[in-house]
C-alpha positions in Angstrom: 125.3 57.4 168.2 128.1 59.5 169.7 128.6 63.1 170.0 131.2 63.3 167.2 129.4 60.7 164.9 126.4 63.6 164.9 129.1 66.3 164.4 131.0 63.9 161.1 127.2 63.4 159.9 126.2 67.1 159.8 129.0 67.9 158.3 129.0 65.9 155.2 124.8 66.5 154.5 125.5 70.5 155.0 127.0 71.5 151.4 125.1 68.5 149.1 121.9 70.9 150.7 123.5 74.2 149.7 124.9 72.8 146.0 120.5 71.8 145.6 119.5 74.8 147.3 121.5 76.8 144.9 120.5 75.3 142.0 117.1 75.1 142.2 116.7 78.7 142.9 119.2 79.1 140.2 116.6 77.2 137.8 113.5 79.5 139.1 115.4 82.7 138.6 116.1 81.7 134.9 112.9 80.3 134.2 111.3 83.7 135.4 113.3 86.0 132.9 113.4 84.4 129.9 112.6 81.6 127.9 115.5 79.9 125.1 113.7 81.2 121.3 113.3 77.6 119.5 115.4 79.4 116.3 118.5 82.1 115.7 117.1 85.0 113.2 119.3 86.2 110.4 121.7 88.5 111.7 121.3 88.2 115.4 124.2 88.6 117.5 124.1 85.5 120.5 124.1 88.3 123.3 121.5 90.7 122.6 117.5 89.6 123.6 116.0 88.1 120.4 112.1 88.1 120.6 108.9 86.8 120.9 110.1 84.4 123.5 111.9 87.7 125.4 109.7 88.5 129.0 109.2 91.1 130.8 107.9 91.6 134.7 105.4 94.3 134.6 104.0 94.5 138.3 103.1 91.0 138.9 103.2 89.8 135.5 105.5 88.3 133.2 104.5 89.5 129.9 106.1 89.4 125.9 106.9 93.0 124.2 103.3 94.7 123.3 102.0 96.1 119.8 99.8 98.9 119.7 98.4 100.3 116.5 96.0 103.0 115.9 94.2 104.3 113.7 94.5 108.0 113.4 95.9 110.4 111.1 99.8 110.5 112.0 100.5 114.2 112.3 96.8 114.9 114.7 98.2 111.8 116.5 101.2 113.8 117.1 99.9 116.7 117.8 97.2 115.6 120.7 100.4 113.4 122.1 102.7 116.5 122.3 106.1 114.5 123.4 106.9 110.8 123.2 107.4 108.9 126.4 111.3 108.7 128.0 112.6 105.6 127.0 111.0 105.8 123.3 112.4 106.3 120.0 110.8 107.0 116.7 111.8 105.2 113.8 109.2 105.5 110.5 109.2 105.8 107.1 107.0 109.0 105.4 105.0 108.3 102.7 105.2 109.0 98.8 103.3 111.3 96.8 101.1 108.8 95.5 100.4 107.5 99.0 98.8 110.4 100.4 97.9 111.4 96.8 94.4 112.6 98.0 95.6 115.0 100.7 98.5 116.6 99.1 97.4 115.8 95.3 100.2 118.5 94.2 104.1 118.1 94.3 104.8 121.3 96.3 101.7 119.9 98.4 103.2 116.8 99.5 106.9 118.5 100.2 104.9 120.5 102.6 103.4 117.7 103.8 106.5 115.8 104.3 109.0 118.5 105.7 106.0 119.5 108.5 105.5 115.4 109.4 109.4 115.9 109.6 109.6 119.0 112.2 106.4 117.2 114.4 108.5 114.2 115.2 111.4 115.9 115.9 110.2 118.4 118.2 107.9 115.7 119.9 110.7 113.8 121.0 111.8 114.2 125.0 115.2 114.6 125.8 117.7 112.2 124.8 115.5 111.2 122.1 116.5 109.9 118.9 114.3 109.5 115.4 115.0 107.8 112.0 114.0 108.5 109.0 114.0 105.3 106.4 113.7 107.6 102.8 114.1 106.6 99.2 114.6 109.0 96.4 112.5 109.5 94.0 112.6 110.5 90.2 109.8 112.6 88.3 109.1 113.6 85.0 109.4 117.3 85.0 110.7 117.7 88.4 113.9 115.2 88.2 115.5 113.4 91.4 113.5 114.2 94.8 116.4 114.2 97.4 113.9 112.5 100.5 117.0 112.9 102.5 117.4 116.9 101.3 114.2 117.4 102.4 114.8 115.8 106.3 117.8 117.6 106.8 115.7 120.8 105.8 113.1 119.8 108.1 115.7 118.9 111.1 116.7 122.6 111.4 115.0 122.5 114.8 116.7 123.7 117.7 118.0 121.2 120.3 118.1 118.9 117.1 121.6 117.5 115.3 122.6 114.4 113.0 123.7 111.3 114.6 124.5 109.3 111.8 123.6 108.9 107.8 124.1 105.9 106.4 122.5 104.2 103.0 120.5 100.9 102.3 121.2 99.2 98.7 118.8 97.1 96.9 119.9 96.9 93.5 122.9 95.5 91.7 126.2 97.2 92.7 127.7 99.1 89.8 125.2 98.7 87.7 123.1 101.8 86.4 119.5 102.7 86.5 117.1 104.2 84.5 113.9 105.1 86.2 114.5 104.7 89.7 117.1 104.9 92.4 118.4 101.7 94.2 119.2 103.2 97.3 117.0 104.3 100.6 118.3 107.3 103.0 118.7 105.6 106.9 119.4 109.0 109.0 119.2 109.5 112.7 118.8 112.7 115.1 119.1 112.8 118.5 117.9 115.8 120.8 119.9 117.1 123.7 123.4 116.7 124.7 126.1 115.2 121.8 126.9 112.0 124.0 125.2 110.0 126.6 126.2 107.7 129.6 128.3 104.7 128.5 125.9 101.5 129.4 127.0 100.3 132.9 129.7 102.8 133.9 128.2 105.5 136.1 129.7 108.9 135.5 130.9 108.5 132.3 130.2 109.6 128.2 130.8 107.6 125.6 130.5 110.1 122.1 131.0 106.6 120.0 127.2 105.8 121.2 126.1 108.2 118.9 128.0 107.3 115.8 126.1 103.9 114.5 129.1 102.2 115.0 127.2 99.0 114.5 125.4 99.5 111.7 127.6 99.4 108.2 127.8 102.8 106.1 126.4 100.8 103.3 123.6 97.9 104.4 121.7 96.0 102.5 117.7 96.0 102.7 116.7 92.7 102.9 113.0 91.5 101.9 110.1 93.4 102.3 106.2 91.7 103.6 105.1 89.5 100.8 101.2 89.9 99.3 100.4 93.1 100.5 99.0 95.5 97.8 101.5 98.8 97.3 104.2 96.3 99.6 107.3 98.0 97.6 106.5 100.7 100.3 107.3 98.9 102.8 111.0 98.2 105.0 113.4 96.2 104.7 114.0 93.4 107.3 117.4 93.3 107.3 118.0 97.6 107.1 115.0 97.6 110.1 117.3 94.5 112.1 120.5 96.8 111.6 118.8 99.9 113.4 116.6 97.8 116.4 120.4 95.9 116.8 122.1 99.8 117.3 119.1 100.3 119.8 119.4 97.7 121.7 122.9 97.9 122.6 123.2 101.7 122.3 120.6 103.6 124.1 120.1 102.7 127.7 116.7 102.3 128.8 115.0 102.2 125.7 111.7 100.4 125.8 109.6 101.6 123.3 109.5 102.0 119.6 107.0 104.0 117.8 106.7 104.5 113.9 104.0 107.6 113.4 103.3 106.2 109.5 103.4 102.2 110.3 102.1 100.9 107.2 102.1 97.5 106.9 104.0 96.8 110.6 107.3 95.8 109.6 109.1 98.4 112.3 106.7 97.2 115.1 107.5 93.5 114.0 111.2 93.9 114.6 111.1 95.8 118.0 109.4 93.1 119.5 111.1 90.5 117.9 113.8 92.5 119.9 112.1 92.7 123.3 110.9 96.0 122.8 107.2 97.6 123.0 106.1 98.9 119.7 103.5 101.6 118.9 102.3 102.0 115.4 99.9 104.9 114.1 98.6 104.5 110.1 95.4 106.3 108.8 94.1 103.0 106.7 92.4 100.1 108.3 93.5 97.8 106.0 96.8 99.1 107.2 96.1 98.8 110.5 94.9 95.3 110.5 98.1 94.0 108.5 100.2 95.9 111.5 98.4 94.0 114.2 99.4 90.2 112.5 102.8 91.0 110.8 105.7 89.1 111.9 109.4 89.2 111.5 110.0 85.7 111.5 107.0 85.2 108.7 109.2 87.6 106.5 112.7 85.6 106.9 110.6 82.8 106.2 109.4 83.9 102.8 113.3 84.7 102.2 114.2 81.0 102.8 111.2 79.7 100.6 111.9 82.1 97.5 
């Protein structure tokens, strides 16, 4: 074969090896960050990482989101923590008077309880940290309407500490009164530290929008709560606890972790990692505790469609 043959040959077998050369380390790339999820949850947006099926390299290993739940009481659990980790944020729900009915069995006992679990998460949180509070008012004979949201604001005079956002979860029938309880749960965030943060991927530069829940609508709707479970009106909202993990995810860089100090039942941790984030969960009842560990989000949109 001549000279130039040779030359003509190499040639025309050079690029069909770069085009499979590129393509399978193309396919190993993919294959080694993520995995397609075999479904689209309610309310997912197509661009943000949805879940279960969402890995992780840690080290040498490619591992889902974690769940962590323990069982301690919330505010000692605090306290022997001291600060949350960078990269965390607290989002929880406290419990009502006839929750913790044993510890704080009077009125001005569980305010006090309340308003201190407040101040505790607040002024564990590192800098940049944010917290929300998921709170539904209550009405008493004898006392009237418990402002739950009154009370956090109180709590939040911390210093360092300032409002983010407020906005309201409805459950009820729009325009429609009620008699013996409200229809309507308190979402409100705090952030510690500075009023704005870097804008996600532009180095050198704040973005005060960030902190404004510009993705989250001023009035949401709750969604359903965990099915079966024994004092489950307690519990959150899938849709309401979708609407916050959703503002997360896109607006705080480097979040990895989410921690709810009163977990209950697990919905919060079920969410973050059907988001792709770590979840740590703290409740004082086994029973409690055990629930956390299995929950699922996609078990609760589930019994949505069947009902």
């Amino acid at each position: 074969m001549s000279e130039t043959a040779l030359r003509s040959l190499s040639r025309e077998a050079f690029w069909p090896l770069v085009a499979a050369v590129g393509f399978a380390f193309g396919f190993i790339l993919g294959r080694s960050t993520r995995h397609e999820l075999p479904f689209q949850p309610e309310g997912f947006p197509e661009n943000l990482p949805k879940a279960k099926d969402v890995v992780r390299v840690r080290g040498a290993k490619i591992q889902p989101p974690r769940r962590e739940v323990i069982c301690d009481d919330a505010l000692r659990w605090i306290e022997k923590t001291k600060s949350f980790p960078l990269g965390s944020m607290v989002f929880t729900s406290l419990p009502d008077m006839s929750e913790v009915v044993e510890m704080a069995p009077r009125f001005e006992d569980w305010e006090n309880f309340f308003m201190k679990a407040v101040r505790s998460i607040l002024m564990a949180l590192p800098e940049g940290g944010v917290a929300t509070f998921y709170q539904t008012d209550v009405r008493l004979p004898g006392v009237g309407q418990v402002s739950k949201a009154f009370l956090v604001l109180q709590a939040a005079q911390v210093p360092g500490i300032r409002l983010k956002w407020h906005k309201i979860v409805h459950f009820g029938t729009v325009d429609q009164p009620t008699w013996n309880s409200v229809q309507f749960t308190h979402l409100l965030c705090f952030g510690k530290g500075a009023a704005s943060v870097q804008r996600v991927g532009v180095v050198g530069e704040d973005d005060p929008v960030v902190d404004l829940g510009s993705t989250i609508p001023d009035v949401v709707e709750r969604g359903v709560k965990p099915t079966g479970l024994r004092k489950g009106a307690c519990c959150m909202g899938i849709n309401a606890t979708s609407a916050v993990m959703k503002w997360a995810v896109r607006r705080l860089p480097g979040l990895h972790t989410v921690i709810d100090p009163f977990c209950g039942a697990g919905t919060v941790l079920a969410v973050a990692n059907e988001y792709g984030l770590d979840a740590i969960g703290v409740d004082i009842s086994p029973k409690r505790i055990k629930q956390a560990q299995r929950l699922k989000a996609e078990e609760i949109r589930k019994a949505k469609a069947s009902c």
